[in-house]
VEXLO-957501 format. One record per residue: residue in three letters; x, y, z of N, C-alpha, C in turn. Coordinates in steps of 0.2 Angstrom, whole numbers, plus 5000, padded with zeros to 4 digits. Example, Ala and Ser with C-alpha at 12.3 -4.5 7.8 and 13.67 -1.06 7.14 Angstrom:
ala506649725039506249785039506649845039ser506449895035506849955036506450005039
This chain:
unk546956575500546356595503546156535509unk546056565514545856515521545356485519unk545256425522544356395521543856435525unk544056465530543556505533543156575528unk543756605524543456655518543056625513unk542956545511542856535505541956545507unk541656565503541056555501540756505503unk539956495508539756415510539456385504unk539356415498539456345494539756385487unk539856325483540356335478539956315471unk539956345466539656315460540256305453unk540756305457540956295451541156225450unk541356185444541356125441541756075443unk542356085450542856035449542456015458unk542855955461542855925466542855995473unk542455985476542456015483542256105479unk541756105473541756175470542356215466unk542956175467543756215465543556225455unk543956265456543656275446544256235443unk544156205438544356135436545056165433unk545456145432546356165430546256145425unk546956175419546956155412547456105414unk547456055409547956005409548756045410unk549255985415549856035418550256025412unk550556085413551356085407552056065413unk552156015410552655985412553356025416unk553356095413553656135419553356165423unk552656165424552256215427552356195435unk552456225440552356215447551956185451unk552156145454551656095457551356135464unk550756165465550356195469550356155474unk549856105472549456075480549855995478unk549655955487550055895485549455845484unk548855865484548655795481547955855474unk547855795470547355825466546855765462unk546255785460545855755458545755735450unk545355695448545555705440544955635441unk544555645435544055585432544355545426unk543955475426544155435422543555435418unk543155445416542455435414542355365408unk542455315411542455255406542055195409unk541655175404541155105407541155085401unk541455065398541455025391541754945394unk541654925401541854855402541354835408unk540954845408540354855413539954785410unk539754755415539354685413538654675415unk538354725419537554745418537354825417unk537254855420536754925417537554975418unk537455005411537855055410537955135414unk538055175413538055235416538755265420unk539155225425539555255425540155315424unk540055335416540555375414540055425418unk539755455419539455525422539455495429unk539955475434540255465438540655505441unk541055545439541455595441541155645441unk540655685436540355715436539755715442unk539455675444538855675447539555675456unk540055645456540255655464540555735463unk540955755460541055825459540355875461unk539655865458539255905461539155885467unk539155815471538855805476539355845482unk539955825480540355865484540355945487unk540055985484539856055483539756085492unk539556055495539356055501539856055509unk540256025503540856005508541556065510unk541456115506541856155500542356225506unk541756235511542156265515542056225523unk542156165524542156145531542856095531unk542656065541543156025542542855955543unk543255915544543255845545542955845551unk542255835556542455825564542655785567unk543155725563543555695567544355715566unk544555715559545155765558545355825558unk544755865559544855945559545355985554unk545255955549545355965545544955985538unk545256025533544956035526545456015519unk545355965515545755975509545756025503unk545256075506545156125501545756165499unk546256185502547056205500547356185498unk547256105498547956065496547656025492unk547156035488546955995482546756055475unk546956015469546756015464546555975459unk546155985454545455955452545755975444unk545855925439546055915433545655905429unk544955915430544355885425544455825425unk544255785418544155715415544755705410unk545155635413545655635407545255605399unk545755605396545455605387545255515388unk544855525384544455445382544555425375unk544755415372544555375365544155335366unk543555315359542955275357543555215352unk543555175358543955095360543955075361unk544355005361544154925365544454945372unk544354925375544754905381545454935382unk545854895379546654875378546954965375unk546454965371546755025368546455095373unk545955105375545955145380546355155386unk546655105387547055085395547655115392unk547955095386548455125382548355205382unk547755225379547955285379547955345388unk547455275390547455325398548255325403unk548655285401549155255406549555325406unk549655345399550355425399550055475401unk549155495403548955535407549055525412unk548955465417548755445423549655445425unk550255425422550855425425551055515424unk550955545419551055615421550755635429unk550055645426549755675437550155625442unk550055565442550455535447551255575450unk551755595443552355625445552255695449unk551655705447551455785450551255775459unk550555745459550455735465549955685468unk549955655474549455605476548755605474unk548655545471548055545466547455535467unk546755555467546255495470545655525462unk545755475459545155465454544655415455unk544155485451543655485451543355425443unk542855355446542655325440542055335438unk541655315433542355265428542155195433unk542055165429542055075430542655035433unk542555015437543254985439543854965434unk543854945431544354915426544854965426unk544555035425545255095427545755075429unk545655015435546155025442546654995440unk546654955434547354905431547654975428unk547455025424547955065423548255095427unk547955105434548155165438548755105440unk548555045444549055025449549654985443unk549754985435550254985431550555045432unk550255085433550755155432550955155439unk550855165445550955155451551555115452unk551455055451552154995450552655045447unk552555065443553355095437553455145441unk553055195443553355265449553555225455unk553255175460553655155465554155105463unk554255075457554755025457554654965461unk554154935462553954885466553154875466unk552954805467552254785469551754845475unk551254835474550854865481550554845484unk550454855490549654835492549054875491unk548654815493547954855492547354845495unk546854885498546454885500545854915498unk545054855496545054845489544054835493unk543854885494543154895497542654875489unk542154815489541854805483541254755485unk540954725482540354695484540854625479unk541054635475541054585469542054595471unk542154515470543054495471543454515465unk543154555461543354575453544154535452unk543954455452544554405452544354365447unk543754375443543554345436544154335432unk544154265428544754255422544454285416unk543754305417543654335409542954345413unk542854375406541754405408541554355401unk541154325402540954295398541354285391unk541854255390542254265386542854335383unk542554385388543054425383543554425392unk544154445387545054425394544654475400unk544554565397544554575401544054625401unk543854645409543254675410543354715415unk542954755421542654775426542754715432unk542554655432542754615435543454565437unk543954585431544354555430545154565431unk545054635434545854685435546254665440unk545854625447546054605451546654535450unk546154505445546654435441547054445438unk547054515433547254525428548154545434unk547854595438548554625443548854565445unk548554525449548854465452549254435446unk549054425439549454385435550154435433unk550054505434550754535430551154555437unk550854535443551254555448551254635449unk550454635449550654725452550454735459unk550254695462550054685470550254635472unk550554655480550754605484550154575486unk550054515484549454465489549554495497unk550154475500550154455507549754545509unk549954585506549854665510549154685508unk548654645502548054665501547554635505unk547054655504546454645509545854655505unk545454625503544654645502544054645506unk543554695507543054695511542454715506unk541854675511541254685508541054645502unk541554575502541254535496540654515499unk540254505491539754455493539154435487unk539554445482539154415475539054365473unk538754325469538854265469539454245464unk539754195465540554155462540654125466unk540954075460541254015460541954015467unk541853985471542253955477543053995474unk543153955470543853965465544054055464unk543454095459543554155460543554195466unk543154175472543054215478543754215481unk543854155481544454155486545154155481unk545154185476545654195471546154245476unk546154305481546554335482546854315487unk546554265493546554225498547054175496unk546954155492547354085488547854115489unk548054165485548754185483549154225490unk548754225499549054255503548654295504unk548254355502548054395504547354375508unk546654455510546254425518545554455512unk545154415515544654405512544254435517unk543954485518543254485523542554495518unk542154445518541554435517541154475519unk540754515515540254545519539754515525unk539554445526539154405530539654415538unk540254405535540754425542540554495545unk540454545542540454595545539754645547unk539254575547538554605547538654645556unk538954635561539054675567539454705569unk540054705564540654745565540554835563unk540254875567540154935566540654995572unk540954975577541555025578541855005579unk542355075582543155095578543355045583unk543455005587543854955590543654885586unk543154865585543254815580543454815573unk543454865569543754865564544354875564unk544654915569545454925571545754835572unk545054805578545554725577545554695571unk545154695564545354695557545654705553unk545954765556546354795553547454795555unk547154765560547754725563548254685563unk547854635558548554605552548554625547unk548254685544548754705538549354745540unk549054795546549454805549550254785550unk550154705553550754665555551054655549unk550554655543551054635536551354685534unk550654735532551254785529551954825533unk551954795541552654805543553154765542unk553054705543553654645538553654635531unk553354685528553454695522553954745520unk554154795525554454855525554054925523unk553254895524552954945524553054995517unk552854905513552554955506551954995504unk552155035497551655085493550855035495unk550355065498549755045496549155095495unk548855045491548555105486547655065489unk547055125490546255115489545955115482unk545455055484545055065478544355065482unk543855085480543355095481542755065476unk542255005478541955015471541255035476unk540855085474540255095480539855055479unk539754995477539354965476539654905483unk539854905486540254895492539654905497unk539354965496538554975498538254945499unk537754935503536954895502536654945495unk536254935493535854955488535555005490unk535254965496534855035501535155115502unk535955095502536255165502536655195495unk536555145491536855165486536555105478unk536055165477535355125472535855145464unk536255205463536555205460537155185458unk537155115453537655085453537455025448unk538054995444537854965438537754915441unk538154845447538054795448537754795457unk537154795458537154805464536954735467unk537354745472537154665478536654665486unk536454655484536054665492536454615498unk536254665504536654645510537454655511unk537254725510538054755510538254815514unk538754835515538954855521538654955522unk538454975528538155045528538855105527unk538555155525538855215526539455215531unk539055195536539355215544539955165545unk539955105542540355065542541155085538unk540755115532541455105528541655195529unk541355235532541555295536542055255540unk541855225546542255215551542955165551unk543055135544543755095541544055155538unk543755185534544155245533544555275537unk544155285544544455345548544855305551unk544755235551545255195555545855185551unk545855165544546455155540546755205539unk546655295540547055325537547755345538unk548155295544548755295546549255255541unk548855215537549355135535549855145528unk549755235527550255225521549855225515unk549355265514549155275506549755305500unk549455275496549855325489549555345487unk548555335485548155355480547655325482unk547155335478546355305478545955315471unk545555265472545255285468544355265471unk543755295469543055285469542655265462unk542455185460541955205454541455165454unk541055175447540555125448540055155449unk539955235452539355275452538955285446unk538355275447538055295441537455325441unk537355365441536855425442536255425439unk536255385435535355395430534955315434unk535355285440534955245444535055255450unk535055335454535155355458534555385461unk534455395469533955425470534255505474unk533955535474533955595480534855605479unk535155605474535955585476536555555481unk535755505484536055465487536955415489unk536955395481537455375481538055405479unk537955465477538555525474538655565480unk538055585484538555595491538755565495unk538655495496539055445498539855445496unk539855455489540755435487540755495489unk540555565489540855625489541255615497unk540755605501540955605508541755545510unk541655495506542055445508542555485505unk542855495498543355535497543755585501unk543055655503543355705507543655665515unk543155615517543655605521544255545522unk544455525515545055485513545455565512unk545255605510545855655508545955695515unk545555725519545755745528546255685532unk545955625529546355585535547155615531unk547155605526547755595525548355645527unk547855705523548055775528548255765536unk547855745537548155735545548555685545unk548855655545549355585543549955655542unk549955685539550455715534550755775541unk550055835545550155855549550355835554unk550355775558550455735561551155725560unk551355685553552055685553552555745552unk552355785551552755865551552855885559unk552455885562552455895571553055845573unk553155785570553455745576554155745574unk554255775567555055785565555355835567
């Protein structure tokens, strides 16, 4: 079905209204090339809970987007996505939930380009585990957050929501030189902020980007990753989104929020300017919806999603024309 036939709004339960698929049988044929799927996990969260109704709260937000185009991509993902509900969760520690999520997450991965829906950030060690074993190699990463989640523990326990980024740098699933983080600005210790910097990779503090709002100065930002990810051979890199990368003001709903942090318009327009550089996946978490106003912050990730999923579209369109 054309997006112009579909219905202008959609009620049914999966991402952009699509009705949610059964989990795929390993011979079943692969439809569309990218698809959605939730983690619903906040059992590593270090202030107010809620998260796991995270995927659920951007799946309704998204509703509205269900039959239109990007107006800078002219584009829709609504054909070339599918929507896999929520993978399975065990009531676990940590270690053993990652366990059990890894053989789901590397199944969809084989199928098609991923973008999961959180879920508390700590998910992103299982994804980009599995990512390294599908690509055979390290990745980059660009890693939108308010907090450098480069902690060596949460108050004692190894590991948490804060701690995926050290945990990845210690097993070697990111190349330092090709990752990038934007929007720090919690408080930590000198030593954790610049934990990713230390080891090569670009650190932009939120305070750095209090007037960086168009596509010409984020483009010069985004310039050296650019350069690296070329001399690197232009490795797999993979988004992470925590929305709390947000000022508060746009996004009330969220477990750890930091005031003084970057607007809608902002991380809309790095979006639109990154989406040439080579993604493999994405992910959005950290939405929490029982300290949300008006859906404030659930139609924020909806929209940064639909439009991380168009650009890519167009990247794809783009490179089919010039072959």
């Amino acid at each position: 079905m054309s997006v112009t036939q579909r219905p202008a709004f959609c009620l049914s339960d999966g991402f952009l209204g699509l009705s949610l698929l059964p989990w795929p049988d390993r011979d079943a044929k692969v439809l569309t090339r990218f698809a959605v799927a939730g983690i619903p996990y906040d059992g590593a969260v270090t202030n107010r809970s809620g998260a796991r109704e995270g995927p659920a709260a951007i799946r309704k937000a998204s509703r509205m987007l269900c039959d239109a185009e990007h107006p800078l991509f002219d584009c829709s993902p609504i054909d070339s996505i599918s929507d896999y509900g929520d993978l399975r969760i065990p009531l676990a520690d940590i270690q053993h939930v990652r366990s059990a999520l890894e053989p789901q997450i590397a199944q969809l991965l084989g199928r098609h380009h991923m973008v999961w829906l959180g879920g508390d950030h700590s998910i992103t060690l299982a994804i980009l585990r599995q990512l390294v074993k599908q690509h055979g190699q390290p990745v980059g990463l660009l890693h939108l957050d308010a907090h450098c989640d480069s902690w060596p523990d949460h108050f004692g326990e190894p590991s948490g929501h804060g701690t995926w980024v050290h945990e990845a740098l210690l097993e070697g699933l990111i190349l330092p030189a090709c990752s990038m983080q934007v929007g720090i600005r919690s408080p930590a210790s000198r030593t954790v902020r610049q934990r990713l910097e230390r080891a090569g990779g670009v650190v932009l503090e939120a305070r750095s980007l209090r007037d960086v709002f168009s596509s010409r100065q984020w483009q010069r930002l985004l310039d050296p990753l650019r350069v690296r990810l070329s001399k690197a051979g232009h490795p797999p890199l993979y988004l992470s989104i925590d929305i709390d990368c947000l000022d508060p003001g746009f996004a009330p709903g969220t477990g750890t929020p930091e005031p003084a942090g970057l607007t809608p318009a902002q991380v809309m327009t790095l979006l639109e300017d990154s989406s040439d550089l080579g993604f493999i996946g994405a992910d959005l978490c950290e939405v929490a919806p029982a300290y949300d106003h008006a859906e404030i912050t659930s139609l924020n990730a909806a929209h940064f999603l639909w439009t991380y999923l168009c650009g890519q579209i167009r990247q794809t369109t783009a490179s089919s024309a010039s072959t």
